[in-house]
N, C-alpha and C positions, 0 to 999 in steps of 0.2 A: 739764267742760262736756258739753254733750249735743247734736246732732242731731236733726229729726226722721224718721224714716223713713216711707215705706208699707211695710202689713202686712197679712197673712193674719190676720183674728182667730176665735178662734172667740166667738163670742157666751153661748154658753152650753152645757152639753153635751145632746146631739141628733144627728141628719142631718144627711148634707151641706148641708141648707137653712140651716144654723146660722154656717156661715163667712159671710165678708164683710170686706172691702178696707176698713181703717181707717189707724191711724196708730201708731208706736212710737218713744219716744223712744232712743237711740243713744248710748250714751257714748262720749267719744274712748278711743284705746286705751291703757293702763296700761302697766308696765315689758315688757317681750320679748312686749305682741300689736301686730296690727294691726286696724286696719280695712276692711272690703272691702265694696265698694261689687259686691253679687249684681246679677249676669245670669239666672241660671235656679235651681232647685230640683227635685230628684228627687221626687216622691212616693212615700210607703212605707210600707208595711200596715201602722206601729205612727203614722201621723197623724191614719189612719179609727179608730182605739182614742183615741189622746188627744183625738181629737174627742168621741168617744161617754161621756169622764169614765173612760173605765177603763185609763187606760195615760198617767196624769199625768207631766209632763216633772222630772225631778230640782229639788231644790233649786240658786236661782240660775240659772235659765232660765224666759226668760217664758212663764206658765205658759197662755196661750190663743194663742199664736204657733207652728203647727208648722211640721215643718222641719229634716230630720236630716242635711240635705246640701247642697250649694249649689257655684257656680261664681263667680268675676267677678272683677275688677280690684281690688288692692292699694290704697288710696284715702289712708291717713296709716299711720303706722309710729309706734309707740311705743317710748320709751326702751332700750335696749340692744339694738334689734333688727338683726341684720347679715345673716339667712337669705335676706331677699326686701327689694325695691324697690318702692317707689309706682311702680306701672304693670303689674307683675307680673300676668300669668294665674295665679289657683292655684282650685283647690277644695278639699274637704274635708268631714269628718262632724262633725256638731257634735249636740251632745243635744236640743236643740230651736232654734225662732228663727228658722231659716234662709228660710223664707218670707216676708223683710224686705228690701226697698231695701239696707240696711244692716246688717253683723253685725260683732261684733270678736271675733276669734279668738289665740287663741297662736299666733304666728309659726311658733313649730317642729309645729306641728300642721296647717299650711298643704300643701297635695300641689303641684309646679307642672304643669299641663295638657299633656296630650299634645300635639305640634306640630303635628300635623297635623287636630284634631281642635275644633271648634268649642268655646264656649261651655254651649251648649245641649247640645252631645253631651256635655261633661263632665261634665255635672251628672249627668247617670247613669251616673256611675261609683263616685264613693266610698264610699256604703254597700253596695253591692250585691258590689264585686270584694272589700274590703278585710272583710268577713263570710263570703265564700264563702272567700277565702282564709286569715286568720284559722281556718274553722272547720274547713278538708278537709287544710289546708299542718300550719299550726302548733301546731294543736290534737292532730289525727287522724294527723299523720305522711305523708301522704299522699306517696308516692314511684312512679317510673316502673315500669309493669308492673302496679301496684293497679290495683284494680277497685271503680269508685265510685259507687252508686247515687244520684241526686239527685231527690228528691221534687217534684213543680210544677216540673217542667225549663222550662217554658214562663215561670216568674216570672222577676222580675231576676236574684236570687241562682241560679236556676237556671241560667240562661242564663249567667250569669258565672261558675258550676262547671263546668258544660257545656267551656268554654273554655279555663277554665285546667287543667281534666282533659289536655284535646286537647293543650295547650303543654307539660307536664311528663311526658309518652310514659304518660299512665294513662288505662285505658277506663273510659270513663261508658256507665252506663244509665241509662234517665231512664222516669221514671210521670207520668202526667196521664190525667187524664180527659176530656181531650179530642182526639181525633183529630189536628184542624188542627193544635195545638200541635205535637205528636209532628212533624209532615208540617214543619213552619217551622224544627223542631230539628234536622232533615236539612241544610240550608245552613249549620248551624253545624257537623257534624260527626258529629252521633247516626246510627248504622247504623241500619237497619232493624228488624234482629234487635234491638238494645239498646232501643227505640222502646217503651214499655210500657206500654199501653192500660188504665185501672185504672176497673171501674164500681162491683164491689160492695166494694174495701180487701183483694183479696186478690193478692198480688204474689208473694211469695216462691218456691213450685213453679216461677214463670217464671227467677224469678232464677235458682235454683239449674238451671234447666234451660238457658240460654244462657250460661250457666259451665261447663258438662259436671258440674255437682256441687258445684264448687270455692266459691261463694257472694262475697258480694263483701267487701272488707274495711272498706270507711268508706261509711257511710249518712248520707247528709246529709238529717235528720229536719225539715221544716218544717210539716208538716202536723199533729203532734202526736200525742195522746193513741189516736187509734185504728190506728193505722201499728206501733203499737209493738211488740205482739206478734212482726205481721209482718218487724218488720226485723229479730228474733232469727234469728227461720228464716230468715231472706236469707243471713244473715250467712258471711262463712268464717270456717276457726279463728282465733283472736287479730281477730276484725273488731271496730270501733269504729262507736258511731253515738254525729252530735253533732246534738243537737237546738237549734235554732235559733229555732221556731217552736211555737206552740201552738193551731193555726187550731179543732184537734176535741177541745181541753180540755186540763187538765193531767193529769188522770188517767187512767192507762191499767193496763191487764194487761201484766203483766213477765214470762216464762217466767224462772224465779230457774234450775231446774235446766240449760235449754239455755246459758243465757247462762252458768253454771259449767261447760259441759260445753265451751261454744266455746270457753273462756278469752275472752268478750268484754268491750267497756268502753261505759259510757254516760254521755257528757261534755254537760254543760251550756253554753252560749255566748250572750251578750249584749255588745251594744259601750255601748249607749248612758249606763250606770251607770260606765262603768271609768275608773278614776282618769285625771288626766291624763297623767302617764308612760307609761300604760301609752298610751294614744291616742296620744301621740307618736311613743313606736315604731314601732307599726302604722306611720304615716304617714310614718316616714323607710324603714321596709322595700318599703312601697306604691311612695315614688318612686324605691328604689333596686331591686328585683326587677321590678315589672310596667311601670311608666311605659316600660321600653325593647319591651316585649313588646307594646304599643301604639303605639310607633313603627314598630315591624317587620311592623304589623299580624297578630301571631300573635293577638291579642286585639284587641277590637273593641265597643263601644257598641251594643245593642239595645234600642233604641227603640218604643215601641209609635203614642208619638206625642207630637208638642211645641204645648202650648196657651198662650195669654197665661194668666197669673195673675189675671184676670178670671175664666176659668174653674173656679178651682179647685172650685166645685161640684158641675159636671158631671167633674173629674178625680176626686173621690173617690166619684162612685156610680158610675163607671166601674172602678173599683180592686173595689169591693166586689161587682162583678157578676163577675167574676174571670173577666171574658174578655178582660183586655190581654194580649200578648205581648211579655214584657221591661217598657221602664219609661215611664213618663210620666212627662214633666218640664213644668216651668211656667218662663214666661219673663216678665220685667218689659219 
């Protein structure tokens, strides 16, 4: 049987002028998912892409519904499920869809919400901490005393590296090109001196000079193809950069001889394709490593601002003028 939901559609691909509040049918939930009845939705820079036709959602996710994350109440339980209860807080990342009254997800791929922490604030949590951490923790090795450059400190993921830098005793430097951002990444943590003002793509002499030389070891790459050069020369020996994003192409100039010279590594990272095991993990490491680091508020929800899902128009020409700080979420 099925449901009907309300839903984000996209109409056709285009501008933001192309969404529009329609209707999506809902299946009940199969053996170990459930069904959750969404409260709010993070927006994230790969919605304004499957809006625009060039960043289409996977096979078996509704392909004009975006929406890679979401919050709300537990709402029916499918056969063999024992993780969560009808009535349960939980969020989670899901490949598309999430921009629905209604989504059914695998149980075991359900996060439960911090206690302290609303609906609406959870929504901007799972793609953004469970990416940053995935790419700086698990990927990169990221350990206390590392030195971690994060590109767009001022985006979500920046802002949630930013953090979890701060919580595992490793210093973050952070680039934007924009002042204010730099100035709002101080209340999270960012020194001054680490604070790194970037107009024409050129970074690295700064790096290596607020290191005394030493360079950093893990470059979390979301900007892409023109950074690239630059984060060889950032780099210290054995440093890692994991590219995340690809806002200024996918091609770039690679120093092959520095990067043998650093012993350096350059890792690739995507969540939204990854089998489902593997998302499960993520999601039982998410509730069992960070969820306590959110209770203790060592970590914390930045918000840029929370709109009805009426709005979602004005949220993603707001995204693509890329002057939010941290995340917009949409709320039913």
């Amino acid at each position: 049987m099925t449901t009907l939901a309300r839903a984000v559609r996209i109409t056709t691909p285009g501008g933001p002028e192309v969404l529009a509040l329609g209707e999506l049918e809902v299946r009940d939930p199969g053996f170990g998912e459930v069904r959750v009845d969404v409260a709010a939705a993070g927006v994230n820079r790969a919605d304004t892409l499957q809006r625009r036709g060039v960043y289409p959602a996977p096979r078996g996710v509704p392909a004009d519904v975006p929406g890679l994350e979401y919050s709300g109440i537990v709402a029916a339980l499918g056969e063999g499920v024992e993780q969560v209860r009808v009535g349960d807080r939980v969020m989670g990342i899901v490949a598309g869809g999430a921009m629905a009254t209604q989504i059914v997800v695998n149980a075991r791929e359900t996060i439960p919400v911090p206690r302290e922490l609303s609906l609406a604030e959870a929504a901007a949590l799972p793609e953004v901490f469970l990416t940053a951490y995935d790419a700086v923790v698990l990927q990169a090795g990221m350990v206390s005393g590392d030195v971690l450059l994060v590109h767009a400190i001022g985006s979500g993921v920046g802002t949630a590296a930013l953090q979890l830098a701060r919580a595992l005793g490793a210093r973050a430097l952070g680039t934007s090109r924009t002042a204010d951002k730099l100035s709002r990444c101080a209340q999270l943590g960012l020194a001054p001196t680490d604070a790194l003002l970037v107009s024409d793509g050129k970074f690295a002499d700064r790096v290596q000079g607020v290191t005394s030389g030493r360079g950093c070891d893990i470059v979390l790459e979301g900007v892409g193809a023109s950074y690239l050069d630059e984060d060889v020369r950032a780099l210290a020996l054995g440093g890692r950069i994991v590219v995340i994003g690809l806002l200024t192409g996918a091609n770039g100039a690679l120093p092959l001889g520095l990067l043998l010279q650093k012993r350096a590594r350059v890792i690739g990272s995507v969540l939204r394709t990854r089998p489902l095991d593997e998302k499960i993990a993520l999601a039982q490491i998410f509730a069992r490593r960070l969820i306590p680091l959110f209770d203790s508020g060592a970590l914390r929800p930045v918000i840029d601002a929370v709109m009805p899902m009426s709005d979602v128009t004005e949220a993603h020409r707001r995204m693509e003028l890329n002057e939010t700080f941290g995340k917009l979420v949409l709320t039913w």
